[in-house]
C-alpha positions in Angstrom: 7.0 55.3 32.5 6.3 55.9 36.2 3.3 53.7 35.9 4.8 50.9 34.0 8.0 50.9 36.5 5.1 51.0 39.5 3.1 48.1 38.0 6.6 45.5 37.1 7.4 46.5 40.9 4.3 44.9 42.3 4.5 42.1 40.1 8.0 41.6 41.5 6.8 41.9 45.4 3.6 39.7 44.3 6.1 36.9 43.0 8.7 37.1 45.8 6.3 37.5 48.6 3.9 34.3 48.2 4.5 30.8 46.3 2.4 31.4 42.8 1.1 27.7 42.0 -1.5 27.8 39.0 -3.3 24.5 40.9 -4.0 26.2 43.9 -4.3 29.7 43.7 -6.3 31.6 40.9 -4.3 34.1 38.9 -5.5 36.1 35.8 -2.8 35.0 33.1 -3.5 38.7 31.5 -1.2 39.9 34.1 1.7 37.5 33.5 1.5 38.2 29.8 1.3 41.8 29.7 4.8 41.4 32.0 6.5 39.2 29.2 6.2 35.5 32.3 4.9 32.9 30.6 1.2 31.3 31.5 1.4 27.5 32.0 -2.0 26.2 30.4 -3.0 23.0 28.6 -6.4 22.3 26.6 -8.3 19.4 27.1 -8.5 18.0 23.2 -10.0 14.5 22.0 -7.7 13.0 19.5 -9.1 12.0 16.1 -6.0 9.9 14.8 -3.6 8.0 16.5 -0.7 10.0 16.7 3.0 9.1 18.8 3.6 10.4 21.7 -0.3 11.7 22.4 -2.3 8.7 22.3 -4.8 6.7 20.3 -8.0 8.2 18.3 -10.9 9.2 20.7 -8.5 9.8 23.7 -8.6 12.6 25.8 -5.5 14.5 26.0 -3.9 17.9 27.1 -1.8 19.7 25.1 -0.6 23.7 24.8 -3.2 26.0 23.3 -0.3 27.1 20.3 0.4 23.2 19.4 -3.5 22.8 19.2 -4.1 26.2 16.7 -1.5 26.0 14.8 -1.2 22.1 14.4 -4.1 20.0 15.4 -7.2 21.9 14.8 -6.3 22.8 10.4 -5.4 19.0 10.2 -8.7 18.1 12.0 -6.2 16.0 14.1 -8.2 16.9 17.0 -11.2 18.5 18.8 -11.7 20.6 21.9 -13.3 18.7 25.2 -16.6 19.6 24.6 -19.7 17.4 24.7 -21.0 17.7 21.5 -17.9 17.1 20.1 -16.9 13.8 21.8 -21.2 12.9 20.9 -20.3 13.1 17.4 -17.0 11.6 17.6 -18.6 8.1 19.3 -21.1 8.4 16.7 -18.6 8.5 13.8 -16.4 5.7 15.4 -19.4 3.6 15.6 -20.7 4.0 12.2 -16.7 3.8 10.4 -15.0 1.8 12.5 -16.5 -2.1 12.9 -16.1 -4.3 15.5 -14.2 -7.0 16.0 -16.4 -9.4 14.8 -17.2 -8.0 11.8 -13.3 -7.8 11.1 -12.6 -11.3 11.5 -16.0 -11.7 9.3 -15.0 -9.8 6.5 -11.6 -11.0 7.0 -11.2 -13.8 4.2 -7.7 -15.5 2.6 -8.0 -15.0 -0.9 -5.6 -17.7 -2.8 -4.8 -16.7 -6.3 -5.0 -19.7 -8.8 -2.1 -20.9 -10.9 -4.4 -20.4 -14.0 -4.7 -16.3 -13.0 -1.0 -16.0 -11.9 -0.4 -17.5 -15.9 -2.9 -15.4 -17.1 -1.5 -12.1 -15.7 1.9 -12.9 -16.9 0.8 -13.7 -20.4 -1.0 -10.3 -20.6 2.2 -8.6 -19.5 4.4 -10.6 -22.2 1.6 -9.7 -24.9 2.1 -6.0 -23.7 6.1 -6.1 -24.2 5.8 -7.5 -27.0 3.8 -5.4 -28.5 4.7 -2.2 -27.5 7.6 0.1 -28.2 9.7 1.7 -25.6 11.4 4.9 -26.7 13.8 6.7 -25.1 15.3 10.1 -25.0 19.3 10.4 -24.6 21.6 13.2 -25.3 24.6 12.3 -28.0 28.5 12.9 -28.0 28.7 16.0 -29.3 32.7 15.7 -29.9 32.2 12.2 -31.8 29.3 13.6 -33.6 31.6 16.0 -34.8 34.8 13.4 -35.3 32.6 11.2 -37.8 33.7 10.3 -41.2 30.5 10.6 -42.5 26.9 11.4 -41.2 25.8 8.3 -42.4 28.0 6.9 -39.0 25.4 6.5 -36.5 25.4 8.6 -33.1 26.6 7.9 -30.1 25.4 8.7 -27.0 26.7 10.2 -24.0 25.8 7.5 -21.7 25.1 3.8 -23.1 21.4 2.5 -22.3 22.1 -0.1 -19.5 19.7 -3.4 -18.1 18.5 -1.4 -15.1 17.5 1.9 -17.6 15.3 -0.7 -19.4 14.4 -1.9 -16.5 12.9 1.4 -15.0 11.5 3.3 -18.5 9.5 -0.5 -18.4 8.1 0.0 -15.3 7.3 3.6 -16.1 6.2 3.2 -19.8 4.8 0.2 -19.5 3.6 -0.4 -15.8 4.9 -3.9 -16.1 8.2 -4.7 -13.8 10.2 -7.2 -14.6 14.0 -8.3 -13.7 17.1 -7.5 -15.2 17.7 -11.2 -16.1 14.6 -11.0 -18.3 17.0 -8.8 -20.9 19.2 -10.4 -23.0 21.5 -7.4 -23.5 24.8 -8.8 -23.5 26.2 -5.0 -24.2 24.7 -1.4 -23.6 22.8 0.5 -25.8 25.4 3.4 -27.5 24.2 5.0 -30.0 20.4 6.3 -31.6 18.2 4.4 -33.6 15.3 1.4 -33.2 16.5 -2.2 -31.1 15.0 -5.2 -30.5 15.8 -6.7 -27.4 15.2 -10.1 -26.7 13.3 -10.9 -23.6 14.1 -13.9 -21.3 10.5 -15.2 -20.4 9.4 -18.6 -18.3 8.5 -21.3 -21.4 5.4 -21.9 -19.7 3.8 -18.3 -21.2 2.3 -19.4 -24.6 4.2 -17.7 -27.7 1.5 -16.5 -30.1 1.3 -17.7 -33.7 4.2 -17.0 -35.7 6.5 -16.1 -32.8 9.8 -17.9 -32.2 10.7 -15.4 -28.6 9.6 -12.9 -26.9 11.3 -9.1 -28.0 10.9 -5.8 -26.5 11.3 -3.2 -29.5 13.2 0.1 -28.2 13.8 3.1 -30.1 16.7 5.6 -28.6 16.1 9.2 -29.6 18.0 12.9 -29.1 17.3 15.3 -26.7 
């Protein structure tokens, strides 16, 4: 104990006697972190990414040696100031990155035709109609049990709306399409198989033997 009291007292007269500034005077930061101060350092990275606040990829930055171990370096967001380092960043950025010649060169305004925009949506109609959506809902379990008879169909606990077509389309389905394009005029209630009609532009061709496009849903327990 008398040592450890000894040393924090010459620490103490050190501080107080002379002006400690890490610029112009050399101090072992051992010293100041065996006595619990706190040793003002930065690191000299080169950024990989753009990131706020930092700067752009391939800049040269300074930034606490903690932020750099335990955030930078195990996302490869950065790399210590070293020569061989920034060598093989320039390298990389040369090879990955092209210039902005070749940008404006590869650069090109693809128009898509009238004939493929109709073509995409008939293979989307084809695909509604075709296909069967089915759904799982859970039931009323005190009107199930109020029926007069189980031939009385179930009904459900919440009613299948536009948008919950809508959604299990895009999900099912991978098609989107718009609430208007259902002609539900009320909810789905209760379980069994639907056939909803579907509001599509004329222009897509029906196919043989079809008076309107129908999207056939089937509404299933949980």
């Amino acid at each position: 104990m008398g040592y450890l009291q000894f040393g924090r007292h010459g620490v103490r007269k050190i501080i107080r006697s002379r002006d400690i500034s890490y610029d112009n005077v050399v101090v072992n930061p051992l010293l100041f972190a065996s006595q619990g101060l706190r040793y003002k350092r930065k690191l000299q990275v080169i950024l990989t990414t753009d990131m706020d606040k930092l700067g752009k990829a391939g800049d040269t930055v300074k930034v606490a040696p903690g932020y750099f171990r335990n955030h930078l370096m195990p996302k490869l967001l950065a790399f210590p100031n070293i020569d061989k380092f920034a060598y093989l960043l320039n390298e990389q950025r040369k090879i990955y990155q092209p210039t902005e010649e070749e940008k404006q060169e590869d650069l090109t305004e693809v128009k898509e035709s009238k004939e493929d925009k109709m073509k995409e949506y008939e293979r989307a109609a084809l695909r509604l109609d075709k296909a069967k959506l089915v759904l799982r809902r859970f039931i009323d379990v005190q009107k199930a049990k109020s029926r007069e008879s189980k031939a009385d169909p179930l009904e459900l606990r919440f009613a299948v709306t536009k948008d919950d077509l809508v959604a299990e389309v895009a999900r099912q389905l991978c098609v989107n399409i718009a609430p208007d394009n259902l002609h539900l005029p009320s909810p789905l209630s209760t379980l069994g198989e639907y056939e909803v009609p579907l509001r599509l532009p004329r222009s897509i061709p029906l196919p043989e033997g079809k008076v309107n496009w129908s999207l056939k849903v089937k509404i299933r327990s949980k």
